[in-house]
N, C-alpha and C positions, 0 to 999 in steps of 0.2 A: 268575594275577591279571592282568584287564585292564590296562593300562599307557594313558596319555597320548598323543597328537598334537600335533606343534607345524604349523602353516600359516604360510610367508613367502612375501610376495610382494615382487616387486621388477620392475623394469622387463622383464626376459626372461621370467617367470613365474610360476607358483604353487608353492613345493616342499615336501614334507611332510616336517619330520624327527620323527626318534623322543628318546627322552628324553636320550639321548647329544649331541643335535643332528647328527646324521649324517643324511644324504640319502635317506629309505628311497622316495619318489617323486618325480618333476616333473614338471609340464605345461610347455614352453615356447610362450607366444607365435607370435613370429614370430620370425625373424632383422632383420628391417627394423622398427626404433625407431617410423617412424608406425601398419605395422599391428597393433604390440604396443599400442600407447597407443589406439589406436581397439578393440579389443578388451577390454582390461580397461575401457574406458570403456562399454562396451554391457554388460559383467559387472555394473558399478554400477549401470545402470538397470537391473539386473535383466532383463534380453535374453540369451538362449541361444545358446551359441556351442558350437561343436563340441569347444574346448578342455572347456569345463563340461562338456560328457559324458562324457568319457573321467575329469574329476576326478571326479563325480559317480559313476560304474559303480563305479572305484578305494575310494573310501571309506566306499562305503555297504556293499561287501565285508570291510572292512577291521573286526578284533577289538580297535578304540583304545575306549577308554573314553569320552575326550572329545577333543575336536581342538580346540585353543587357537589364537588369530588375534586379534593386535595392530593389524588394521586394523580398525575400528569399519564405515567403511563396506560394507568387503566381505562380513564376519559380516550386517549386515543383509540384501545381498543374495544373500546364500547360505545363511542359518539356516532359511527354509521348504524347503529340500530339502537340508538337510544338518541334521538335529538335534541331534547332540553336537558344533557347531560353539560355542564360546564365545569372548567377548571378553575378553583380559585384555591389561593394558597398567601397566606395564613386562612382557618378557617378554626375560630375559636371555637365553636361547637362540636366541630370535627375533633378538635386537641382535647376539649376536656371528657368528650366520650370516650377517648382511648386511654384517659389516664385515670379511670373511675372505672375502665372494663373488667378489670380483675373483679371486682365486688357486685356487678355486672351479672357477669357470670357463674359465680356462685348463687347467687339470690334466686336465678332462676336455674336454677339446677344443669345448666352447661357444663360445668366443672366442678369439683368436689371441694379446691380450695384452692388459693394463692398462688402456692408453692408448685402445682398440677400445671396452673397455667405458664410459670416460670418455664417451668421444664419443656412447656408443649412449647411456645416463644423460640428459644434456643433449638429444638430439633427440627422445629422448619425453618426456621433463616440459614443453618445449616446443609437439611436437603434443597435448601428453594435458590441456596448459592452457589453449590455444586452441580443441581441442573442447568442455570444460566451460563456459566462457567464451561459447560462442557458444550452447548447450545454455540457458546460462542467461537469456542475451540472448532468447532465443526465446519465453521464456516469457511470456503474457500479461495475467497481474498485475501483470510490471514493465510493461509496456503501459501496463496502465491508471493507473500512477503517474504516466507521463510525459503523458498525455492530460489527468489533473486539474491537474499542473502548468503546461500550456499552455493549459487554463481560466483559471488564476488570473492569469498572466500577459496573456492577452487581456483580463479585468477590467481590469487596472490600465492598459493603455493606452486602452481604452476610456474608463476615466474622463479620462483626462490629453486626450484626441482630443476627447472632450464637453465637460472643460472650458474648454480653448482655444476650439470654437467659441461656446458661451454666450456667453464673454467679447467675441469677434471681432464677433457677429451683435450683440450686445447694444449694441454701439456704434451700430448702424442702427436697433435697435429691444428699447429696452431692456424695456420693459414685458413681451415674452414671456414671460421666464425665470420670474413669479412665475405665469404661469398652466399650464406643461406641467410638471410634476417628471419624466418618465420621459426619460432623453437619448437611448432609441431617436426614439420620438414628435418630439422636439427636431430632432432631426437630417434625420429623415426630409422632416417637412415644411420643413425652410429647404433641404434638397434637391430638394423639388419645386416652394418658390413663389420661393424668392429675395426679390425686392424685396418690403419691407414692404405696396406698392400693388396686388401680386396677392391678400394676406390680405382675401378676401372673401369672403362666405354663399356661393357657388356652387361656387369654388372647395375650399373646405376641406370642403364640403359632399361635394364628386365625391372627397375622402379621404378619408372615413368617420369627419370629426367630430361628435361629437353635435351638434346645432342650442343648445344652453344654450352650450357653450363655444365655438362658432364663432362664436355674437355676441358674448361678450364680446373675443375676440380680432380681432376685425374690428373693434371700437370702440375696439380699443386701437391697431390702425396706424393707424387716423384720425386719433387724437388724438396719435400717438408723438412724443416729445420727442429721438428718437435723431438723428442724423447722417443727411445721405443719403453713399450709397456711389455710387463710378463701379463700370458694371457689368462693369468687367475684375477688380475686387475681388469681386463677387456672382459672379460663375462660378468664381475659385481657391477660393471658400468653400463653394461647394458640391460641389465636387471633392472636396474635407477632407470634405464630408458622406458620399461618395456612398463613400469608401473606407472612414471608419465601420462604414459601415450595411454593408459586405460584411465587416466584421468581426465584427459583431454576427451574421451569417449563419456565418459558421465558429463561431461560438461555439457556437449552435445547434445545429450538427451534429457538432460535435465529443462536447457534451451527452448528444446520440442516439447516439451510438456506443458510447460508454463506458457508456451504460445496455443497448444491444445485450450489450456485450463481457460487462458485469456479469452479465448471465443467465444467460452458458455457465460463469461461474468461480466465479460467488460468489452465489448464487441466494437464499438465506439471510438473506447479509449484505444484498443489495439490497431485500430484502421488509420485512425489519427499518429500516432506515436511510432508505434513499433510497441514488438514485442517486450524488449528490456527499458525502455522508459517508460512505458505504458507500464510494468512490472515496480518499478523502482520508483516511480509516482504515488501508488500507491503502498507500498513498504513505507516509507517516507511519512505520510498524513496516516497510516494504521487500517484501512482499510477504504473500499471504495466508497462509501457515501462519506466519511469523513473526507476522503478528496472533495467531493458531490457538493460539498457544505462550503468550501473556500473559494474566496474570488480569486480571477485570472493573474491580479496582480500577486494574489502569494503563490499562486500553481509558478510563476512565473521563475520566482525563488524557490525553491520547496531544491534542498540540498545544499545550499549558499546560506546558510542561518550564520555560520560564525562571520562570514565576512559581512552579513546584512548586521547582526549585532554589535559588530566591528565598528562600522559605519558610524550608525545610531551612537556610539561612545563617543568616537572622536573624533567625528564632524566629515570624514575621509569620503569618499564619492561611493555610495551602493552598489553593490553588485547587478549587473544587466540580467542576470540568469542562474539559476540552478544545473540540475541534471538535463535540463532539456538541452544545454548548452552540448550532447552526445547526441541533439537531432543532426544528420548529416547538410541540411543545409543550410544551419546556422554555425554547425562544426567548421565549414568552408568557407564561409564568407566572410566580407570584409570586416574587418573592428568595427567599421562606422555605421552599418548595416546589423550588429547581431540585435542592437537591443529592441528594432524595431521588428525583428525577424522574431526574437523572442515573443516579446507584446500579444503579434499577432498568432503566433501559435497556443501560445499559454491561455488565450482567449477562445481559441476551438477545443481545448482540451476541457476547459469548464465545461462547455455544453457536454463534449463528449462524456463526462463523468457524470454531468447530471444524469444523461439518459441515460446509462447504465443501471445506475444507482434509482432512479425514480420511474421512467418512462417507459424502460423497455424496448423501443421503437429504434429500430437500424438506420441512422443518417450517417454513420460512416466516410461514407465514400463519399456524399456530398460537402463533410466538412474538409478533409483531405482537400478534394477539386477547389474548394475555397480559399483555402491556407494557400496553394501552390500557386493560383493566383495572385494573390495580395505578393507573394513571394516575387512571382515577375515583376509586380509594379513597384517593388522594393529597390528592385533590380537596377528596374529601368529610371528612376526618380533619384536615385542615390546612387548611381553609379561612380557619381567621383568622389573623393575623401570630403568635408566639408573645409573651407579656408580657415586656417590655424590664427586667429583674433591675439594679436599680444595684448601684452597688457597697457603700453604705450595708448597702442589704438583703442584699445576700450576705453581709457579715460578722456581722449580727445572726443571720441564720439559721444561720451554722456556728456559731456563738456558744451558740448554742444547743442546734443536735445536740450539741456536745460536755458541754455542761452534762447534758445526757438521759444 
């Protein structure tokens, strides 16, 4: 009768015992703690190492029935070429061989003594943390987390930098601020005219204002009730503009990047989304397969924690939506309509994250054409508010089922 395999791994290497816990194989490593921890580290990506061959030839020879291995990760990366490899965990035999290895090891001349293997223990958990660490650092979903975060952070100085000058320029010419709303626009032109007495037809004309608001803003420094300025205050103020507006320019490009970056990682999610939810989706859950991993109902949430925590406390009615509530056509639409507009998008964004994360396969554009559908018949089925139920009538009418 077939009999069992136990698989321990430990910092020196891989060793097979049999159901006694006795040593019936080993692979070692290295003798040197960093090339041991850089190898079992390529074992987990699944990268083929000379060690894996000789384990691989050894066990696939081998009459075990099944080979048991209490490391989750390495089972993964070694169960497509090792088939009766299984994961179980506790595995007493496993435990009491790793904690009898030191003496182990000495007896059969591995290591010199105790203290040898202490030391070897420590310098690979050390290198073998530092390569994972840097492995994961590399990856560019955390990228693009840190890319939308330095979006949202240029927003908010951007607003603080436009509000300050509104306020600065407004003291020379207050009348502006009610005819430009956008603080690029704002900024740009008190960067190019300065003094309220350059705002003329020719000039705003040579910056590609329309002729309708270039008159009105030319009859408004005519007539400005603002302050004059000395012009050593009109040039620090357009300094503040001119660094602005080179903010507003990395913002730009920052935008274009992460929409670049977004097509090689998450092709799905950005066809689905957009570029900045598709981005901010993932910042949010820490990268894309941990999106990949959540159902549509928390994609659904995923930016609304405190008011869903909220909730949950004190009984108060759940939030319909997170970030996605920035998609444009649930940003538009009716109250009565988002949470179903949510539902149904938050639902195409899972799949889209799974394939990203797992599949690989471009369905895109089909889940898009699908969302915008369901979207129509949202439209069309919910078009009016639903009838506001008092509470009068609610108790008549249970009043009544119950009477039936």
């Amino acid at each position: 009768m077939a009999m069992d395999g136990y698989l321990a791994d430990n910092a020196l290497g891989l060793f097979l015992l049999d159901e006694e816990g006795q040593v019936r194989d080993s692979w070692i490593f290295s003798k040197d703690p960093n090339e041991s921890a850089e190898i079992l580290a390529k074992m987990y990506a699944s990268e083929t190492v000379k060690q894996e061959k000789k384990l691989l030839n050894s066990l696939l020879k081998s009459d075990l029935a099944a080979i048991k291995c209490d490391n989750q990760e390495l089972v993964e990366a070694l169960k497509p070429r090792i088939r009766n490899l299984v994961f179980v965990k506790p595995c007493d035999r496993i435990d009491a061989f790793r904690e009898s290895f030191a003496d182990y090891a000495v007896s059969t001349g591995l290591l010199n003594s105790k203290e040898e293997w202490d030391r070897f223990t420590r310098e690979f958990a050390l290198h073998l943390a530092r390569q994972r660490v840097a492995v994961k650092a590399a990856r560019r979903d955390l990228a693009i987390a840190q890319m939308v975060r330095a979006i949202d952070d240029l927003d908010k100085s951007l607003n603080l930098f436009s509000g300050r000058v509104r306020e600065w320029y407004g003291l020379h010419f207050p009348e502006l601020d009610k005819h430009i709303e956008s603080h690029e626009t704002y900024l740009r032109l008190v960067s190019e005219l300065g003094r309220r007495e350059e705002w003329t037809m020719r000039r705003l004309s040579d910056l590609g204002v329309e002729p309708g608001k270039a008159t009105a803003l030319t009859a408004g420094a005519q007539k400005s009730m603002g302050a004059e300025f000395a012009e050593s205050d009109i040039r620090k103020l357009q300094e503040m503009c001119a660094q602005a507006l080179g903010l507003h320019r990395l913002r730009e490009d920052l935008a274009k990047h992460t929409e670049t970056v977004l097509k090689e990682i998450a092709p799905n999610l950005l066809a689905v989304a957009g570029p900045l939810i598709a981005a901010r989706l993932i910042s949010i859950a820490g990268s894309i397969e941990n999106l990949a991993k959540l159902p549509s109902s928390t994609i659904q949430v995923l930016g609304a924690e405190k008011a869903l925590f909220r909730a949950l406390r004190t009984g108060a009615r759940p939030p319909k939506h997170g970030v996605i509530f920035q998609y444009g056509s649930i940003h538009q639409a009716p109250r009565w309509q988002r949470g179903k507009l949510a539902r149904a998008l938050s639902g195409k964004l899972a799949i889209a994250a799974r394939l990203d994360a797992f599949a690989g396969e471009f369905e895109g554009d089909r889940l898009k054409s699908e969302f915008e559908d369901r979207l129509q018949e949202i439209q069309l089925k919910y078009a009016n508010p639903p009838e506001k139920v008092t509470r009068g009538r609610r108790e008549r009418h249970d009043k009544k089922a119950r009477k039936r």
